[in-house]
C-alpha positions as CSV (number, residue, x, y, z in Angstrom):
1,X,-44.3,-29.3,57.4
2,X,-47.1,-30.0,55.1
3,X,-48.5,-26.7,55.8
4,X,-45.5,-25.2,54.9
5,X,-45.2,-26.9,51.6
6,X,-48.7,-26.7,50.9
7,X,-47.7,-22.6,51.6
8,X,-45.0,-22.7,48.6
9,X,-47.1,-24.5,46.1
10,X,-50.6,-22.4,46.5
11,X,-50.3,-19.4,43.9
12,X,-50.0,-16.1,45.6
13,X,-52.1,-14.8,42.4
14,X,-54.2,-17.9,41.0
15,X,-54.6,-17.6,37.1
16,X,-56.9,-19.9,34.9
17,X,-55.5,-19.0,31.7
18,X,-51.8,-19.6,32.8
19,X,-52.9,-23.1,34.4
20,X,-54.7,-24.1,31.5
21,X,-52.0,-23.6,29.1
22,X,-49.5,-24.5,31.2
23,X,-51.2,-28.0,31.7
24,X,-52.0,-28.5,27.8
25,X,-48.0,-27.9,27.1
26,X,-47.1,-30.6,29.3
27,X,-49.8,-32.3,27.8
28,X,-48.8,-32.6,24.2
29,X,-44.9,-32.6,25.5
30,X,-46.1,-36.4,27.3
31,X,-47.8,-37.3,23.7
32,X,-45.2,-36.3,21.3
33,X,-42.5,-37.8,23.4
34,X,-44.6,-41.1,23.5
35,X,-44.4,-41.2,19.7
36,X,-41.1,-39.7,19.3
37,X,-37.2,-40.9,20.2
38,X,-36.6,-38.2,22.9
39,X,-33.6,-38.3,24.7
40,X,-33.4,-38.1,28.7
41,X,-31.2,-35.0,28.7
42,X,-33.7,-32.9,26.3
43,X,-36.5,-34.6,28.2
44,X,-34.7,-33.1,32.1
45,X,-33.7,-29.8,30.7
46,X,-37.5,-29.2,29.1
47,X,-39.5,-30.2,32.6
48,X,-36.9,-28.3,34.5
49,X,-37.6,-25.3,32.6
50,X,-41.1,-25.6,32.6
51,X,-41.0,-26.2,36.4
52,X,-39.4,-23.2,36.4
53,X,-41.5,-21.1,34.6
54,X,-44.4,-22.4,37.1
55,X,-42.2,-21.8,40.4
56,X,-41.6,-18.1,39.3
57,X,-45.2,-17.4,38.0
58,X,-47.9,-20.2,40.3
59,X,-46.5,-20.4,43.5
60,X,-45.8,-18.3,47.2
61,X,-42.2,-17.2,45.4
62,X,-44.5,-14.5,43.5
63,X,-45.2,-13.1,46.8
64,X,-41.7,-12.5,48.2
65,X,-41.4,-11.0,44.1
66,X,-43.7,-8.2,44.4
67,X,-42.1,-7.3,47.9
68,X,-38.2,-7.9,47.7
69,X,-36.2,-6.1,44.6
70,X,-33.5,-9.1,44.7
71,X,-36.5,-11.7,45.4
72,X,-38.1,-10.0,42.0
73,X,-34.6,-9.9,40.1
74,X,-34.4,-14.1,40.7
75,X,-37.8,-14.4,39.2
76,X,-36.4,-11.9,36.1
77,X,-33.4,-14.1,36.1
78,X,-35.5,-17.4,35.9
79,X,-38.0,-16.3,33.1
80,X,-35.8,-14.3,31.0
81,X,-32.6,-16.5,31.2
82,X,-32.9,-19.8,32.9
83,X,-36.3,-21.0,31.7
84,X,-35.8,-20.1,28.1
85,X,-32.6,-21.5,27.6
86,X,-33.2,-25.2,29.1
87,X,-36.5,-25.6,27.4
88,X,-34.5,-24.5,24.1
89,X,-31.8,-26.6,24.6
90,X,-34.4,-29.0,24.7
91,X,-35.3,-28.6,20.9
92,X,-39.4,-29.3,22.3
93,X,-41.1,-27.8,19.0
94,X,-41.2,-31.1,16.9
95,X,-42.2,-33.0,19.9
96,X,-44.8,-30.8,20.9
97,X,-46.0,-30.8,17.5
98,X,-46.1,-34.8,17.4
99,X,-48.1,-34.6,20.6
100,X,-51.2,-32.7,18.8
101,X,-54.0,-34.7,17.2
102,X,-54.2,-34.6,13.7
103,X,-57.3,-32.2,13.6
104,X,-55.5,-29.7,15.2
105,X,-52.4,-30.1,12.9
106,X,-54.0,-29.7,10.3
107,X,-57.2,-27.6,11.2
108,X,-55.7,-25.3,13.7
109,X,-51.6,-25.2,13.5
110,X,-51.2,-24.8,9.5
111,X,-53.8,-22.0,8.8
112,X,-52.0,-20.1,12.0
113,X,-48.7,-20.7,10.6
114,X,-50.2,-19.4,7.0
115,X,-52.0,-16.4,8.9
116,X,-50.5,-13.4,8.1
117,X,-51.1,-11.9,11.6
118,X,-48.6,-15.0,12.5
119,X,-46.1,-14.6,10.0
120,X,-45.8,-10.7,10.9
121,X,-45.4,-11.2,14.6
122,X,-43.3,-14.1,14.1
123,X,-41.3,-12.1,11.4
124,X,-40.8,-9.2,14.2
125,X,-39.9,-11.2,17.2
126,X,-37.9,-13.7,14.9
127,X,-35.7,-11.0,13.2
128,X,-32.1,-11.1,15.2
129,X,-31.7,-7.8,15.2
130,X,-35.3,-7.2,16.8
131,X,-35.2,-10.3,19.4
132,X,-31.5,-9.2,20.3
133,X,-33.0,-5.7,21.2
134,X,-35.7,-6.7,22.8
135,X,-34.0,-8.9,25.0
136,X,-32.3,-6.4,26.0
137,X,-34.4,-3.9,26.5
138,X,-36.8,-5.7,28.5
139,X,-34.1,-5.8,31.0
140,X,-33.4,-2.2,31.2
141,X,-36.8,-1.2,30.9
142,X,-37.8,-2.8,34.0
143,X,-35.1,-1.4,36.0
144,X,-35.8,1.7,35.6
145,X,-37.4,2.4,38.5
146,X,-40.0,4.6,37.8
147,X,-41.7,1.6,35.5
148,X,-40.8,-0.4,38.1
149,X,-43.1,1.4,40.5
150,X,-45.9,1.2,37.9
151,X,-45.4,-2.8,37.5
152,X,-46.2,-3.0,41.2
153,X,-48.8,-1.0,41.5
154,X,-51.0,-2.2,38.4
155,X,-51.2,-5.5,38.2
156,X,-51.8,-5.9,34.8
157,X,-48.7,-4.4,34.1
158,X,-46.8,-6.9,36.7
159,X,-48.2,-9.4,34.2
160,X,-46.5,-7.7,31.4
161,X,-43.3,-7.0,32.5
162,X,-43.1,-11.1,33.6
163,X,-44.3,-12.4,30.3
164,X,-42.3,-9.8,28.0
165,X,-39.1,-10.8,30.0
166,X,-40.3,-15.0,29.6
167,X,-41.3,-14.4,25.4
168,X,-38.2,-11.6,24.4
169,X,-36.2,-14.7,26.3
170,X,-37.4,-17.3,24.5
171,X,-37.1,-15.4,21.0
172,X,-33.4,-14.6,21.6
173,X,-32.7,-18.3,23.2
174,X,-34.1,-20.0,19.9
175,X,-32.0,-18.0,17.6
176,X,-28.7,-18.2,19.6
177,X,-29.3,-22.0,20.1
178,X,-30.6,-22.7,16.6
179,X,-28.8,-26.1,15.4
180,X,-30.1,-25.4,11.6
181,X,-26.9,-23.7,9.3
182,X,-27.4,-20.2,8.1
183,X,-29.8,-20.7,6.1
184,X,-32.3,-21.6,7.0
185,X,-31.1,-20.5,10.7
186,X,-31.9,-16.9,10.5
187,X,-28.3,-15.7,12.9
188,X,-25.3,-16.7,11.2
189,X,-22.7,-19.5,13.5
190,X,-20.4,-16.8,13.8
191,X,-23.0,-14.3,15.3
192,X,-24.7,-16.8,17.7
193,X,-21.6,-17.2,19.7
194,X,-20.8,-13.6,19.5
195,X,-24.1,-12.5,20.8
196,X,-24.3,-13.1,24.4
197,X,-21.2,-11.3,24.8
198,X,-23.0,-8.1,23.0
199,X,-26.4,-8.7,25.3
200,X,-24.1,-9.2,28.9
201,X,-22.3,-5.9,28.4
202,X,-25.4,-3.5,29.3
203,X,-26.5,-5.7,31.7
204,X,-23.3,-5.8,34.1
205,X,-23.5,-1.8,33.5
206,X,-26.8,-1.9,34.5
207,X,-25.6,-4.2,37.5
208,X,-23.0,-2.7,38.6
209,X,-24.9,0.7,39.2
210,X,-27.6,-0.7,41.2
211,X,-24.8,-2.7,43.4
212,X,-22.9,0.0,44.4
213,X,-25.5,2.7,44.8
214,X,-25.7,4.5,48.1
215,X,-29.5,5.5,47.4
216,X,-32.8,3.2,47.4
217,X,-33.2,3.2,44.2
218,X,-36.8,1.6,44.6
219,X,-38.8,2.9,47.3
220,X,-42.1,0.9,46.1
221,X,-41.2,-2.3,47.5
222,X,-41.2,-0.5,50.9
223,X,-44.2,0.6,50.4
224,X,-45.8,-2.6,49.3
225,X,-44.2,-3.5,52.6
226,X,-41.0,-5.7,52.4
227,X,-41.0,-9.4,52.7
228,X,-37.8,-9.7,54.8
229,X,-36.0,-6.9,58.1
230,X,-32.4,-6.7,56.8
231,X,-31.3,-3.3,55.7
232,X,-32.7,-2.1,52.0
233,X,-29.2,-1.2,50.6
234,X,-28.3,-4.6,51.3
235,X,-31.2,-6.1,49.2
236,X,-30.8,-3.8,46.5
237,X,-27.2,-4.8,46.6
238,X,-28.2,-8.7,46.2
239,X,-30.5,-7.7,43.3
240,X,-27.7,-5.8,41.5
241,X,-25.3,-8.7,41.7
242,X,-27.6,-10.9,40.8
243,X,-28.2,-9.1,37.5
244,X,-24.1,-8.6,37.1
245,X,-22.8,-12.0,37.8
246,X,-25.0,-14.7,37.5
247,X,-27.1,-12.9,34.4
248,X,-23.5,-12.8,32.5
249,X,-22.5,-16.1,33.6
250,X,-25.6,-18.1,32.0
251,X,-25.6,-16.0,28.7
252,X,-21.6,-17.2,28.8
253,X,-22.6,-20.6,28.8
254,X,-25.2,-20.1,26.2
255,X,-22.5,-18.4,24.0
256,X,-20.4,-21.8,25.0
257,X,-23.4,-23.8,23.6
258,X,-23.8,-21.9,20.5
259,X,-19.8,-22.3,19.7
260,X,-20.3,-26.4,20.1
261,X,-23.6,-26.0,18.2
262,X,-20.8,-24.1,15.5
263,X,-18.4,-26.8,15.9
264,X,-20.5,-29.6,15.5
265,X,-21.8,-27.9,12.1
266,X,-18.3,-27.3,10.6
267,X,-17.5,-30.8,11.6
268,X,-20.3,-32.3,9.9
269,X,-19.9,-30.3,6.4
270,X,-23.1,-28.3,7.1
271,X,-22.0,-24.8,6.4
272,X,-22.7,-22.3,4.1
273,X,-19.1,-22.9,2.1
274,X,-17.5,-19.4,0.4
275,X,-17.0,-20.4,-3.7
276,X,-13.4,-20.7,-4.4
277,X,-11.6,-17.7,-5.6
278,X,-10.9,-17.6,-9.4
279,X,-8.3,-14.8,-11.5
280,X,-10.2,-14.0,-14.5
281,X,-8.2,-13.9,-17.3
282,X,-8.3,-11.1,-19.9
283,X,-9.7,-12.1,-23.5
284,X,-6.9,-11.5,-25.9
285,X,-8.0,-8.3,-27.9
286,X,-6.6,-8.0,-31.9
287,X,-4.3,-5.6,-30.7
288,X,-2.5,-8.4,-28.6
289,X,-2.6,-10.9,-31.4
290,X,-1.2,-8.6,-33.4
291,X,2.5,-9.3,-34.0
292,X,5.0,-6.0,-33.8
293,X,7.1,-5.6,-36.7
């Protein structure tokens, strides 16, 4: 039994730089929560995402990714939806920003932010229009399966497609979950809640096709060799549902989250309020003042 756990945890692809950061977030998350009021629901929903994250990209799952297409659609589902949207819900950017010593506040984290390198890319990737595109695109992108075969044959390109799915999912998560007003929130209330419901639509078209083809629509995981003997329609099958129903059904709850985050704005008095409508009145002229004859 130990060997078989021991079989899950060891990466199928060990990676230095992903540890290392990986460990240092968790690191300044412990810190800042130390010196800040965190509350146990933001503290679950942050270390289940980041468990997450590490379960899809550090462990024997990996494996069973690169050679089953509905395996590899849970791992898409995980980093693009899942992971992003508890470790936003979790609000972690002031705590991780508590958790950093002082020197690196003010040495390393202000100049970045005042970089303009940072401001651009953070500009982009910030923009709603942009992270609501990308987020989707990175889904249909992948599917296709022509890039698909290139993802699994270059592994560099594997790395890619996981970690443009994981950021364009945390870009779009952090603007749909915002709990600032508009401004400084950069998606109106109105538009948060409305999203999701623009981003699900491709993706159930996109779902629907790959559940009900008759063709194997990705013939590179047999050559990779497949993880499991069950027939290949019935895998892609899996992996098309997956991105149809349970892909819709989290960015539903997300758009439920953003319409309490709405609610609980209105009810406090914190939006942007529409100056009340006033009839201008005409400036008497000297032919009105005039009086007839």
């Amino acid at each position: 039994m130990i060997a078989t756990l021991l079989k899950w945890i060891v990466p199928w692809e060990f990676s230095w730089v992903f540890l290392a950061g990986f460990l240092l977030t968790c690191l300044l998350y412990l810190r800042g929560s130390r010196r800040l009021s965190v509350s146990f629901s933001r503290k679950l929903a942050f270390w289940a995402g980041m468990a997450i994250i590490y379960l899809s990209l550090h462990t024997y799952l990996d494996f069973y990714a690169e050679h089953e297409f509905f395996m590899h659609r849970i791992q898409q589902l995980l980093l693009h939806h899942l992971a992003p949207l508890l470790i936003v819900t979790a609000f972690p950017g002031t705590v991780l920003r508590a958790g950093m010593p002082l020197t690196w506040r003010v040495h390393v984290l202000q100049p970045l932010r005042r970089s303009w390198p940072w401001r651009v890319v953070s500009g982009a990737l910030l923009n709603p229009t942009v992270a609501t595109l990308l987020f989707i695109a990175f889904i249909l992108i992948w599917l296709i399966p022509s890039m698909q075969t290139l993802a699994m044959l270059d592994w560099r390109i594997y790395r890619f497609m996981n970690w443009s799915m994981l950021i364009s999912g945390f870009a779009y998560w952090s603007l749909v979950l915002d709990h600032r007003p508009h401004p400084p929130g950069r998606m109106t209330a109105g538009l948060r809640v409305l999203s999701p419901a623009i981003t699900m639509t491709p993706q159930i078209l996109a779902g629907a096709i790959i559940t009900f083809s008759k063709t194997d629509l990705y013939p590179i995981f047999e050559i990779c060799g497949r993880a499991f003997t069950f027939n290949v329609l019935t895998g892609q099958l899996i992996g098309g549902v997956i991105i149809w129903v349970p892909s819709a059904l989290l960015e539903s709850i997300g758009g439920l989250m953003a319409l309490r985050q709405w609610l609980r704005l209105s009810r406090n008095g914190r939006l942007p309020r529409r100056p009340p409508h006033t009839s201008r009145r005409r400036t008497p002229t000297v032919v009105d003042t005039v009086v007839p004859d």
